[in-house]
C-alpha positions as CSV (number, residue, x, y, z in Angstrom):
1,X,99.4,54.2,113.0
2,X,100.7,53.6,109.6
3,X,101.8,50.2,108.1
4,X,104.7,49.3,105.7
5,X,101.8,48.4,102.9
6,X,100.0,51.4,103.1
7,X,96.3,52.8,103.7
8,X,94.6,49.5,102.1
9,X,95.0,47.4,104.9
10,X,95.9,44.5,103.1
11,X,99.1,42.6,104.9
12,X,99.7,41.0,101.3
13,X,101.1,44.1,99.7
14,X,104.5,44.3,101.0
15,X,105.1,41.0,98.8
16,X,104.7,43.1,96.1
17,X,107.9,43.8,94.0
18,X,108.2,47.4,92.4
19,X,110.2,45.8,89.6
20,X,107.3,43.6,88.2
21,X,105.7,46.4,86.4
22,X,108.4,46.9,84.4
23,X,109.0,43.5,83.8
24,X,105.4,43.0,82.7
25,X,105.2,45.9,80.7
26,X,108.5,44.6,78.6
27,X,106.2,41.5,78.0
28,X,104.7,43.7,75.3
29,X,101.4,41.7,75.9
30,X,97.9,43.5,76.5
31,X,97.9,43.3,80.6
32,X,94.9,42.9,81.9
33,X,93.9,42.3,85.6
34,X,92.1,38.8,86.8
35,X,91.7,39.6,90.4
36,X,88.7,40.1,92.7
37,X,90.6,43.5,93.5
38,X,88.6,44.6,90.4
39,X,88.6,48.4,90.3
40,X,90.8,48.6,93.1
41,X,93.8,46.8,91.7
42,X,94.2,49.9,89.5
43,X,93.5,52.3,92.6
44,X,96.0,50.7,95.2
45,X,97.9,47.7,93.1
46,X,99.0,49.3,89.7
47,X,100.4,52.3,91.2
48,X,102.6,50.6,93.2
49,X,104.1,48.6,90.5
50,X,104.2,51.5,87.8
51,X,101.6,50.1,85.5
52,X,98.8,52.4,84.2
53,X,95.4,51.7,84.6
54,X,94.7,48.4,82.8
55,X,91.5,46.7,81.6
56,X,89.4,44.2,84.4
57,X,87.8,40.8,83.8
58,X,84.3,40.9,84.7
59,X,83.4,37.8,86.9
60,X,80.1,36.4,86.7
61,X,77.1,37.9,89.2
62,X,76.5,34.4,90.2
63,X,77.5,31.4,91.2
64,X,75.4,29.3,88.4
65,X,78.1,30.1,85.5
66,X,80.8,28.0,87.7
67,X,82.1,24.7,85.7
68,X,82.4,21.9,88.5
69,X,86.2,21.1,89.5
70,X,87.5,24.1,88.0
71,X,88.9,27.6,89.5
72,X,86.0,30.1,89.4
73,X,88.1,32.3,87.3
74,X,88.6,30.3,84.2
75,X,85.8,30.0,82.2
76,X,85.6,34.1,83.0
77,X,89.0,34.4,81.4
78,X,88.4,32.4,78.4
79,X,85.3,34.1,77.3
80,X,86.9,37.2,77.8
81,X,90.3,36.4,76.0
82,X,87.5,35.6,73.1
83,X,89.5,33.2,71.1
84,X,92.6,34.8,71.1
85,X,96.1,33.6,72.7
86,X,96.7,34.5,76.4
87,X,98.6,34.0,79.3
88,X,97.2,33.5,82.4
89,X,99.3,33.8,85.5
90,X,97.7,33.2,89.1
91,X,98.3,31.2,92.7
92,X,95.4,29.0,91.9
93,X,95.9,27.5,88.9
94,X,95.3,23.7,89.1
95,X,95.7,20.9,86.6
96,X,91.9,20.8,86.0
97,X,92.3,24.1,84.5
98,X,94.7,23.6,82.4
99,X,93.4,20.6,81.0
100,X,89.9,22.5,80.5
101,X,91.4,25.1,78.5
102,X,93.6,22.5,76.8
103,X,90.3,20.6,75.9
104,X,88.1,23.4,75.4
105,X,89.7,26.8,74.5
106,X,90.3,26.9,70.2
107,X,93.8,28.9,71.1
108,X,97.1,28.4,72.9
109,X,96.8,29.5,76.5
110,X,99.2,29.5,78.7
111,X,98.2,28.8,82.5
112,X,100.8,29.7,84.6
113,X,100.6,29.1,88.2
114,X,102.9,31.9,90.4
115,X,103.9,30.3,93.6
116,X,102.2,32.6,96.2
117,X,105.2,32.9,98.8
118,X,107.8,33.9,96.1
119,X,105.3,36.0,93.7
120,X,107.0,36.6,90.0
121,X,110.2,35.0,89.7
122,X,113.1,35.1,86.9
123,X,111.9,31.4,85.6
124,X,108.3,32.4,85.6
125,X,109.6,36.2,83.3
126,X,111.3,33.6,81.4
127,X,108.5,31.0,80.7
128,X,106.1,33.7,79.7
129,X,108.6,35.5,77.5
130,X,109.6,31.8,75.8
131,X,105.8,31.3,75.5
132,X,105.1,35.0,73.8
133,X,108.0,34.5,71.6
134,X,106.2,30.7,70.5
135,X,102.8,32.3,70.4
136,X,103.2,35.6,68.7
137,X,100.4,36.6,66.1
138,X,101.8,39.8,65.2
């Protein structure tokens, strides 16, 4: 039997708009995946929205890293943006993260949450792309 998302088996995939790649890669921003798909977000994920293999995150082996009332992802993500600007789009962004990075990050981040049912929408292309244009260091 073969499903509309493919040989991954994930359900989620069919939320996936083609069209995203391109409108990432016109960001002109160094992509980089956040996602507990790891490796396999470039194997199954990026070729589906025409993006080339792009760099990974590394999460932490253990659960002792983990700041209290935060996601598990952002301390992870600040340490690897490594004091440069960055924008930060996920599902499960809450206010305690943005305020942690607010508080404790020495550059602007943007922490963008991406409503999970709609995935990338023109206003979210557009709040990135206002941000960049604020943010630029180049």
């Amino acid at each position: 039997m073969t499903h509309a998302y493919g040989d991954s088996g994930n359900p989620l995939l069919h939320r996936l708009d083609p069209d995203d790649g391109r409108r990432l890669l016109a960001l002109n921003g160094e992509l980089v995946w956040a996602t507990t798909w790891m490796a396999e977000a470039n194997k199954v994920i990026s070729p589906r929205l025409g993006l080339p293999v792009l760099p990974i995150v590394a999460w932490p082996d253990t659960d002792d890293e983990l700041t209290p009332g935060l996601h598990w992802k952002t301390v992870s993500i600040t340490r690897w943006a490594a004091g440069r600007p960055f924008v930060w789009l996920d599902d499960e962004i809450t206010d305690a993260d943005q305020q942690w990075v607010a508080m404790q990050y020495p550059c602007p981040a943007l922490l963008h949450h991406v409503d999970p049912y709609l995935g990338l929408t023109d206003a979210d292309f557009a709040t990135v792309r206002q941000w960049l244009g604020q943010h630029r260091t180049v």
